[in-house]
C-alpha positions as CSV (number, residue, x, y, z in Angstrom):
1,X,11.3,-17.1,-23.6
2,X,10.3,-15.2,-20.4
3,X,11.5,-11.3,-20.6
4,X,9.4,-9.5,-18.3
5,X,5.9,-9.5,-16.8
6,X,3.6,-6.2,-15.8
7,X,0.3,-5.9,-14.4
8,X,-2.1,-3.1,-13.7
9,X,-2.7,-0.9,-10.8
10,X,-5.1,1.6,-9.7
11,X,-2.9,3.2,-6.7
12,X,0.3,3.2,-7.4
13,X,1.3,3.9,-3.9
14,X,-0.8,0.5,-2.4
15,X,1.0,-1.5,-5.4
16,X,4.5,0.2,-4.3
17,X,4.0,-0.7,-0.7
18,X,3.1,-4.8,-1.3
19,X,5.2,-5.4,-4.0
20,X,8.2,-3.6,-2.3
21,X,6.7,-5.7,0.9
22,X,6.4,-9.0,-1.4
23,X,10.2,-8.8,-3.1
24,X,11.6,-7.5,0.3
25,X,10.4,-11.1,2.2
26,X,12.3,-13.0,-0.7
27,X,15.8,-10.9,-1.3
28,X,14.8,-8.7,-3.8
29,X,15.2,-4.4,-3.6
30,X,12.4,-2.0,-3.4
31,X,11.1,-0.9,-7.3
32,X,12.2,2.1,-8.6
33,X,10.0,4.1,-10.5
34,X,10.8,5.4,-14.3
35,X,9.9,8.8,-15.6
36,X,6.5,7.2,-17.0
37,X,5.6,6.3,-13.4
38,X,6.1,2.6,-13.6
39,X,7.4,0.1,-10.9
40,X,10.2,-1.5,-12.2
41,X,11.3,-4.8,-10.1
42,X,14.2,-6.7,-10.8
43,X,14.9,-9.8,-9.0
44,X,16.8,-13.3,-9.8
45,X,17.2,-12.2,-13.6
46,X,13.5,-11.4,-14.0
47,X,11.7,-7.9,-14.8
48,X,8.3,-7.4,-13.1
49,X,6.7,-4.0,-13.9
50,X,3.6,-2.1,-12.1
51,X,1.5,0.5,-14.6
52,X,-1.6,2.4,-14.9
53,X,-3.0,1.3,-17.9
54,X,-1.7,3.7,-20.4
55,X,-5.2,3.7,-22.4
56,X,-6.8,5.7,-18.7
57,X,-9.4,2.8,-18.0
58,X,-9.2,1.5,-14.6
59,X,-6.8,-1.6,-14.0
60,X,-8.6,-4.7,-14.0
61,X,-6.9,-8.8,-13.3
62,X,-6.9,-11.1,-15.8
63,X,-9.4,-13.6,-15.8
64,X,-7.6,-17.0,-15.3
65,X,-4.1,-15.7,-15.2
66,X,-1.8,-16.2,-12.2
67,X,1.8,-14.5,-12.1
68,X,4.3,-17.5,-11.0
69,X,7.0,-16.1,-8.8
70,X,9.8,-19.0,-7.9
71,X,11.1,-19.5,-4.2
72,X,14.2,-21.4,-2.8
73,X,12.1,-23.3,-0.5
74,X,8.8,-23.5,1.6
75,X,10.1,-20.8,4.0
76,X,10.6,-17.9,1.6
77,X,7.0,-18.8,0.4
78,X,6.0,-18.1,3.5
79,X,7.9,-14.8,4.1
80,X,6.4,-14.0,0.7
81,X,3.1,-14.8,1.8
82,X,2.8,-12.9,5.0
83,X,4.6,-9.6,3.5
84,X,2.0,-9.6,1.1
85,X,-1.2,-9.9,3.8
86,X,0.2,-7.4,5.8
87,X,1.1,-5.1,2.9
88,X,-2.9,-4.9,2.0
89,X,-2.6,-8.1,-0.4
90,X,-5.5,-11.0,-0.1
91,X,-5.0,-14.7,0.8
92,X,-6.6,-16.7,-1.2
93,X,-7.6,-20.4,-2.4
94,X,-5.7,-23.1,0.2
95,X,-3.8,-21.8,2.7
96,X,0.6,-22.3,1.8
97,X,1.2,-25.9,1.8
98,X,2.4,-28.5,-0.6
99,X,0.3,-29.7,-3.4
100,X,0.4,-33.1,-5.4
101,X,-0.6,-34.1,-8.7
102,X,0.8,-35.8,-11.8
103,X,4.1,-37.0,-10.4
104,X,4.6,-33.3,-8.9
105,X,5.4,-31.6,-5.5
106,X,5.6,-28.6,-5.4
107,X,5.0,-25.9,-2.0
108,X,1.9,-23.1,-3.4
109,X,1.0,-19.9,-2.1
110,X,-1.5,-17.8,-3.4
111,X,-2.3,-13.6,-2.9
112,X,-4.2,-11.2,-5.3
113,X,-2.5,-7.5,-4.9
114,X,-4.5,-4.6,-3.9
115,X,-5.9,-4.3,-7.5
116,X,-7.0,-8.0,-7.9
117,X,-4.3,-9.6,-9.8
118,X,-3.5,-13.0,-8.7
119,X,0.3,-14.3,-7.4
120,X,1.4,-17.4,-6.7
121,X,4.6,-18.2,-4.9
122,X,6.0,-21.8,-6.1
123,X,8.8,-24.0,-4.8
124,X,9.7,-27.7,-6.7
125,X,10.1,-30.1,-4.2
C-alpha cells in the first residue's frame, strides 16, 4: 500500500543537509533534486520526497502525524538519531530507548526536521 511519502520544507538547503545527514547514518545516498526542485530519497525500496508547497504558503507539520522510518537494529537508530541533531534536526519526546506496550518491543527514536515535521526511527525487537 505504501508508495512514497513527502513532507514540506521551508529551506530547502537545511532540509537537503539533515535528510542527506539522516539517510547517510542508515545506508542510504544523498537526494537528488528534480527539475521541480524536489528531494528525491530512495532507500530500502521506499520514496521519501522534500517540497515547497507548490500552492506558495509556508510549509507547516502535520498535526499528529509522525513519518515511521524502519532500522535494522537499536544502533542504526542511534546513528539516525545523532545525524539528525547535528544536521539542525530536534530531539524530542523520550530520549532512544526501547518502548513496551501491548505485547510489543520495539527500539523508538524521535526528531522533528528543521521545518517541524516529526520522524521516528523504529526497530521490532
Amino acid at each position: 500500500m505504501y508508495s512514497h511519502n513527502m513532507v514540506g520544507a521551508n529551506c530547502l538547503d537545511a532540509a537537503k543537509k539533515f535528510y542527506d545527514a539522516t539517510f547517510q547514518a542508515i545506508g542510504g545516498q544523498p537526494g537528488i533534486q528534480d527539475p521541480k526542485g524536489r528531494l528525491i530519497y530512495m532507500h530500502n525500496g521506499g520514496l521519501f520526497l522534500v517540497t515547497k508547497p507548490i500552492d506558495g504558503e509556508a510549509a507547516t507539520p502535520g498535526n499528529g502525524c509522525t513519518i515511521g522510518i524502519a532500522m535494522e537494529n537499536p544502533e542504526q537508530a542511534d546513528a539516525w538519531h545523532a545525524a539528525g541533531v547535528a544536521a539542525g534536526g530536534t530531539a524530542i519526546e523520550d530520549p532512544p530507548g526501547v518502548r513496551e506496550g501491548n505485547g510489543m518491543k520495539m527500539y523508538l527514536a524521535y526528531l522533528r526536521d528543521p521545518s517541524g515535521n516529526k520522524l521516528c526511527a523504529l526497530h521490532r525487537m
